[in-house]
NUFI-188247 format. One record per residue: residue in one letter; x, y, z of N, C-alpha, C, O in turn. Coordinates in Angstrom, 1 decimal. Layout:
<pts>
{r=A&n.X=X&n.Y=Y&n.Z=Z&ca.X=X&ca.Y=Y&ca.Z=Z&c.X=X&c.Y=Y&c.Z=Z&o.X=X&o.Y=Y&o.Z=Z}
...
</pts>
This chain:
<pts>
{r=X&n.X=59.3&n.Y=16.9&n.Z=-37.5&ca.X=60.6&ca.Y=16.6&ca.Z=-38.1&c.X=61.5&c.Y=15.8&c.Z=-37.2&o.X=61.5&o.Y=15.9&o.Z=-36.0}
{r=X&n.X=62.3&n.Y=14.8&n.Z=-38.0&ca.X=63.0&ca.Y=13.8&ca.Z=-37.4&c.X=62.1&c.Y=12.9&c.Z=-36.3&o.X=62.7&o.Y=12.5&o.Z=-35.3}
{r=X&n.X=60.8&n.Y=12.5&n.Z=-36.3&ca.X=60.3&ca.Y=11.8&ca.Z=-35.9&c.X=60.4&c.Y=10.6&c.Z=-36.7&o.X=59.9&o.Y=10.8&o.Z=-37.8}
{r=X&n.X=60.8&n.Y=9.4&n.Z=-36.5&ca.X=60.9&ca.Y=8.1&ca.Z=-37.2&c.X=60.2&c.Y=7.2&c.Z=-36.2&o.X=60.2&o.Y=7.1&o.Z=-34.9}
{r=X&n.X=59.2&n.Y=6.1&n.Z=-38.0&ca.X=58.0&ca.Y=5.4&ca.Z=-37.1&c.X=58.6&c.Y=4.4&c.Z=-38.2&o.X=59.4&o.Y=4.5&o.Z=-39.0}
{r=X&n.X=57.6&n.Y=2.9&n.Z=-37.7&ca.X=57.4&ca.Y=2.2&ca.Z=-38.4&c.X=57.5&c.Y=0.8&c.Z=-38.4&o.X=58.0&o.Y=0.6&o.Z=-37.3}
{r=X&n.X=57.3&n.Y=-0.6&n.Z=-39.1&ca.X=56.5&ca.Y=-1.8&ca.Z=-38.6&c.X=57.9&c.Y=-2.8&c.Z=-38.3&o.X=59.0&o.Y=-2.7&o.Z=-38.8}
{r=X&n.X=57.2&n.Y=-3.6&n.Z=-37.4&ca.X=58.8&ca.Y=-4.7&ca.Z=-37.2&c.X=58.0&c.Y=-5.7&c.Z=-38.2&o.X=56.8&o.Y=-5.8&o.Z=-38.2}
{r=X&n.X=58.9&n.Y=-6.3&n.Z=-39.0&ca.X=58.6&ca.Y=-7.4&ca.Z=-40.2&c.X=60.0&c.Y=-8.4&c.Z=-40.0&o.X=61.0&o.Y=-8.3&o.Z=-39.4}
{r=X&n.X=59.5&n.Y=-9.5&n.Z=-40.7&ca.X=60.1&ca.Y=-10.6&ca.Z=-40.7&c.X=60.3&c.Y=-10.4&c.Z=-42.4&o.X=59.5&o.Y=-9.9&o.Z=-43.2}
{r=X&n.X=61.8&n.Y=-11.0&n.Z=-42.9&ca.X=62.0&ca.Y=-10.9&ca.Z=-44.0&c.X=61.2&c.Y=-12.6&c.Z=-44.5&o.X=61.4&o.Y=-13.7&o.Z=-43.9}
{r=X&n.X=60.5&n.Y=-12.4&n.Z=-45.6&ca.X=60.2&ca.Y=-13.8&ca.Z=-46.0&c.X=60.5&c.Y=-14.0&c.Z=-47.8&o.X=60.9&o.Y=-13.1&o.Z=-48.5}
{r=X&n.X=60.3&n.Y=-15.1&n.Z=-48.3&ca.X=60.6&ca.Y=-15.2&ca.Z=-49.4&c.X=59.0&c.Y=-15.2&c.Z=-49.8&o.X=58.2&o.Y=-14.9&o.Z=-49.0}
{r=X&n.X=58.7&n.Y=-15.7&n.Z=-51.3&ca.X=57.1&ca.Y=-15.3&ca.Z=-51.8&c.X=56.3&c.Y=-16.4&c.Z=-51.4&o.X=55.1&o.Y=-16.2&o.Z=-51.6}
{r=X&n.X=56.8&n.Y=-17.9&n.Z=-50.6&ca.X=56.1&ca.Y=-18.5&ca.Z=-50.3&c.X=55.6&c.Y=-18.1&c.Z=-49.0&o.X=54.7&o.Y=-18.7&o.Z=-48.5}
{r=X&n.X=56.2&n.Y=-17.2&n.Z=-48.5&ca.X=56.0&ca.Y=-17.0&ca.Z=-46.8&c.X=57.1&c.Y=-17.9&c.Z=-46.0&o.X=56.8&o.Y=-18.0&o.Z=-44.8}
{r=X&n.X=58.2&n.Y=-18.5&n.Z=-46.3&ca.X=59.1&ca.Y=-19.1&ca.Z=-45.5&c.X=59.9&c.Y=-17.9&c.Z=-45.1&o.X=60.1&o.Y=-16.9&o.Z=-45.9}
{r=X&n.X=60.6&n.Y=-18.0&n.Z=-43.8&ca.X=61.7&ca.Y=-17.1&ca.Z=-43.6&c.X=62.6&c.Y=-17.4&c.Z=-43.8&o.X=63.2&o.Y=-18.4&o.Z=-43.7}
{r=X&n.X=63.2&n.Y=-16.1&n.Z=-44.3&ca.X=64.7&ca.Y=-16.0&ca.Z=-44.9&c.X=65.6&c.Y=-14.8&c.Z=-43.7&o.X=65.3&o.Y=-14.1&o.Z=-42.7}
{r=X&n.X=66.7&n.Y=-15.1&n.Z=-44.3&ca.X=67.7&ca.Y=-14.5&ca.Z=-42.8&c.X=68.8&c.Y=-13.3&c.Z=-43.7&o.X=70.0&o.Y=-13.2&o.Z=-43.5}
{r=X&n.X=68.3&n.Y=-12.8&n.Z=-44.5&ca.X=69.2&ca.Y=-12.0&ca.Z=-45.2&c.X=70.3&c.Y=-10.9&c.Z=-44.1&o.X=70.2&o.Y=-10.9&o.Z=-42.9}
{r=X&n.X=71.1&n.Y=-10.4&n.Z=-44.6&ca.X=72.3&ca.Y=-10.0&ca.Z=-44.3&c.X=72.0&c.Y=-8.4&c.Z=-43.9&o.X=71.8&o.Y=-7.5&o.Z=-44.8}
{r=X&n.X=72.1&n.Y=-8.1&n.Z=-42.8&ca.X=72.1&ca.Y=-6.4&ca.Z=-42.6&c.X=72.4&c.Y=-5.6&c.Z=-43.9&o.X=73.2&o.Y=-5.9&o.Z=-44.8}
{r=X&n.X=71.7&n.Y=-4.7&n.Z=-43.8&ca.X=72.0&ca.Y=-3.5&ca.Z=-45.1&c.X=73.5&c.Y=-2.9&c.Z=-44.4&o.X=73.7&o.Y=-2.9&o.Z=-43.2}
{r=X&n.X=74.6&n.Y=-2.3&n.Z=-45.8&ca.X=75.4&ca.Y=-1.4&ca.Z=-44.7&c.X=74.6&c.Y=-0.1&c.Z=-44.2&o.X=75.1&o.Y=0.5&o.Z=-43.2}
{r=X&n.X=73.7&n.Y=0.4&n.Z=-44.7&ca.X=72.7&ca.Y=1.5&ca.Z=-44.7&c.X=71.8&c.Y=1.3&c.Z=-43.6&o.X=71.2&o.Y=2.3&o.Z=-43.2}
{r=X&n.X=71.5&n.Y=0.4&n.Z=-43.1&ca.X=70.3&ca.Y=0.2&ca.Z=-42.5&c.X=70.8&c.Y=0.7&c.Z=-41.2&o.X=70.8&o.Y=-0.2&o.Z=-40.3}
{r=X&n.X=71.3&n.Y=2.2&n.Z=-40.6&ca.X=70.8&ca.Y=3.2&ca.Z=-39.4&c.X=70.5&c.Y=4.1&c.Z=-40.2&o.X=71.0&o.Y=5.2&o.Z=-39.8}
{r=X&n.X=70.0&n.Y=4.3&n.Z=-41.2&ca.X=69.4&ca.Y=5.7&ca.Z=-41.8&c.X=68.1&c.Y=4.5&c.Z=-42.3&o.X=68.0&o.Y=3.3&o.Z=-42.6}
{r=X&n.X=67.0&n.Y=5.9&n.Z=-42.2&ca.X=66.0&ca.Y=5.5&ca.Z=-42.8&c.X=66.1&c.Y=4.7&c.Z=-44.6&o.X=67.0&o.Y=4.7&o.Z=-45.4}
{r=X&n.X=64.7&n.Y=4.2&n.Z=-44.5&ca.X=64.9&ca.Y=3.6&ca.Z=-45.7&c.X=64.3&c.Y=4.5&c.Z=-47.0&o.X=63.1&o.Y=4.6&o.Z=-46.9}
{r=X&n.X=64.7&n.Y=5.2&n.Z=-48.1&ca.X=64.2&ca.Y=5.5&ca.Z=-48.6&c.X=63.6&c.Y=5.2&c.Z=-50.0&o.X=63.1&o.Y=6.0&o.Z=-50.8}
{r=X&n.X=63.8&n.Y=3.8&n.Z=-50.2&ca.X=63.7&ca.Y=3.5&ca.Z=-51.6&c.X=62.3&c.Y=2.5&c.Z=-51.3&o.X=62.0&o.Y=2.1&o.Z=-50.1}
{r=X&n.X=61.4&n.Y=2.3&n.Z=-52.5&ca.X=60.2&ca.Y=1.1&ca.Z=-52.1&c.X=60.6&c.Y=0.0&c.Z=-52.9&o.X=61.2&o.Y=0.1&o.Z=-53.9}
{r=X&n.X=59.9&n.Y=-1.5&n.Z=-52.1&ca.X=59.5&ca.Y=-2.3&ca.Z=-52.9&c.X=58.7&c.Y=-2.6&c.Z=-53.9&o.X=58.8&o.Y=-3.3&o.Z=-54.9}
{r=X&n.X=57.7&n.Y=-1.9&n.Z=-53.5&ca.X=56.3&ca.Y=-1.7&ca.Z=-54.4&c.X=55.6&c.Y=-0.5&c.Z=-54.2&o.X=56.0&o.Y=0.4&o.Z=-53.5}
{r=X&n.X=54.4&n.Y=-0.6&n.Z=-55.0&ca.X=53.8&ca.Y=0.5&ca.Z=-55.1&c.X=52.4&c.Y=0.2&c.Z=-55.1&o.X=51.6&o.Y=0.9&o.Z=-54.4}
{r=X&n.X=52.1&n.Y=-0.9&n.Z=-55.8&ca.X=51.0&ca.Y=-1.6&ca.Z=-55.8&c.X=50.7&c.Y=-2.6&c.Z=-55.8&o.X=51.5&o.Y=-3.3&o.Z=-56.5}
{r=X&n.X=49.8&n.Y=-3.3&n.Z=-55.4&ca.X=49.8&ca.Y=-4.6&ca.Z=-54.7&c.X=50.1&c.Y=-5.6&c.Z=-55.6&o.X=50.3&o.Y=-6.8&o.Z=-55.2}
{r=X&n.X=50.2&n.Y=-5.3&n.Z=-57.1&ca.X=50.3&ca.Y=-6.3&ca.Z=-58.3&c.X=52.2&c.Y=-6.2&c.Z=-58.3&o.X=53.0&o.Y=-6.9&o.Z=-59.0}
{r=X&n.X=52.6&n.Y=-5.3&n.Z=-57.5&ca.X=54.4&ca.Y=-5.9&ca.Z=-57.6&c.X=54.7&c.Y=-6.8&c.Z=-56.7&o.X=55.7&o.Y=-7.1&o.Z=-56.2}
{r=X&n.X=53.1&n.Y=-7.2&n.Z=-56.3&ca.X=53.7&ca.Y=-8.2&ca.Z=-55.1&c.X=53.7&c.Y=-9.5&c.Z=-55.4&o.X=53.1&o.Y=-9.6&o.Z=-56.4}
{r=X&n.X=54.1&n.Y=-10.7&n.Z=-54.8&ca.X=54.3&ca.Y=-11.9&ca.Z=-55.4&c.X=52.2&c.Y=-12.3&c.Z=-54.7&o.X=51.6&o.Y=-11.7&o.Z=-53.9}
{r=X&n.X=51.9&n.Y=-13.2&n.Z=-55.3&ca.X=50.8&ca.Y=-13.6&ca.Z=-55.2&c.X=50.3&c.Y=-13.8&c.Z=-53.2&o.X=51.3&o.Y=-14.0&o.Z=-52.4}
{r=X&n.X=49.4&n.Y=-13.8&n.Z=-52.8&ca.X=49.2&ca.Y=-13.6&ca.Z=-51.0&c.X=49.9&c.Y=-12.6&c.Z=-50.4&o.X=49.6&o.Y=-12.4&o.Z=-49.2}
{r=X&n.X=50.8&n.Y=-11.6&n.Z=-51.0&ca.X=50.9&ca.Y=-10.7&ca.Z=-50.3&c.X=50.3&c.Y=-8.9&c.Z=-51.2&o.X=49.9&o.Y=-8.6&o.Z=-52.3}
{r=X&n.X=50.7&n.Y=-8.4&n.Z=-50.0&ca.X=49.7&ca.Y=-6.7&ca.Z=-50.4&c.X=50.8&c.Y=-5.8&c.Z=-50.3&o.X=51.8&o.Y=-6.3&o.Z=-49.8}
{r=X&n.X=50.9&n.Y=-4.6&n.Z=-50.8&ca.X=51.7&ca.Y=-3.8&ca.Z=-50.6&c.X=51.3&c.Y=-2.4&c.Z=-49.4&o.X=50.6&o.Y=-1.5&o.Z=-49.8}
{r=X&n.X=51.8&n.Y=-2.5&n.Z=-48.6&ca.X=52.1&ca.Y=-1.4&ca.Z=-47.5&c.X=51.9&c.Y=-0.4&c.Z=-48.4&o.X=52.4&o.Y=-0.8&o.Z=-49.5}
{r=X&n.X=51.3&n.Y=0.7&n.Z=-48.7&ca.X=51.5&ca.Y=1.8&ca.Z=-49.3&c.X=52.4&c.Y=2.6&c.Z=-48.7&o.X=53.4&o.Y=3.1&o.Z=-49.2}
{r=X&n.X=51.9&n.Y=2.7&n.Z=-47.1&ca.X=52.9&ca.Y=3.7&ca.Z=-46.2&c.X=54.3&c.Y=3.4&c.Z=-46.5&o.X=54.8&o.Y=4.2&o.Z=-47.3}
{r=X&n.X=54.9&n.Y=2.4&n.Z=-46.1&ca.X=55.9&ca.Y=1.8&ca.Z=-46.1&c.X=56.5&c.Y=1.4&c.Z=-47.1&o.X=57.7&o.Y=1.1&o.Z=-46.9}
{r=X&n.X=56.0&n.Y=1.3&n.Z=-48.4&ca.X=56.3&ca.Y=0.1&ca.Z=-49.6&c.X=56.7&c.Y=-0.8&c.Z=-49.9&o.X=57.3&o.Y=-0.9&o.Z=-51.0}
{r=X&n.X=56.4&n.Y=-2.0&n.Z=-49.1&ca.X=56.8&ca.Y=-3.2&ca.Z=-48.7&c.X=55.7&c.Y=-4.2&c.Z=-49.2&o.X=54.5&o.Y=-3.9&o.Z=-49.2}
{r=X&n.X=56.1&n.Y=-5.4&n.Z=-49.5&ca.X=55.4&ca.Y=-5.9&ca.Z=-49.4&c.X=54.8&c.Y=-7.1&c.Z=-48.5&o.X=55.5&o.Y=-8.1&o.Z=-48.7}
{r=X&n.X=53.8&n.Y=-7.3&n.Z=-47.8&ca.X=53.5&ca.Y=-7.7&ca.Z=-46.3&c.X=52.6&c.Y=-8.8&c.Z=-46.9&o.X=51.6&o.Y=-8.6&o.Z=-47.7}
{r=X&n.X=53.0&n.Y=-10.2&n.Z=-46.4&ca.X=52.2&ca.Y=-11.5&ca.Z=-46.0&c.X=50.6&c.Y=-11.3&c.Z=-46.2&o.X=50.4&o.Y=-10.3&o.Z=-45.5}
{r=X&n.X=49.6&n.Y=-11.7&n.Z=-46.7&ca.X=48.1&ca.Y=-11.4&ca.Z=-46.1&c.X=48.0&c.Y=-12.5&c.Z=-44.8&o.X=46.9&o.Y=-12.5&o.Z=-44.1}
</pts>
């Protein structure tokens, strides 16, 4: 309990270019909402993190 883990990522857009978006006001509390769930909410070349629910570059 209260152990917090988890991946450093680069924000990108669906081509893989990086983007510089704007701090969350939330972002010192964990995140608890997902991006995805499965790999078909991801834009085409990327996968979805299950752990995490993100979705991550191949």
């Amino acid at each position: 309990m209260g152990k917090m883990e988890g991946k450093c990522m680069k924000a990108v857009d669906e081509f893989g270019v990086p983007t510089y978006p704007l701090p969350r006001s939330d972002s010192i509390m964990p995140r608890t909402e997902r991006d995805c769930y499965f790999d078909t909410d991801c834009p085409i070349g990327f996968y979805c993190d299950r752990k995490y629910g993100v979705c991550i570059k191949r």
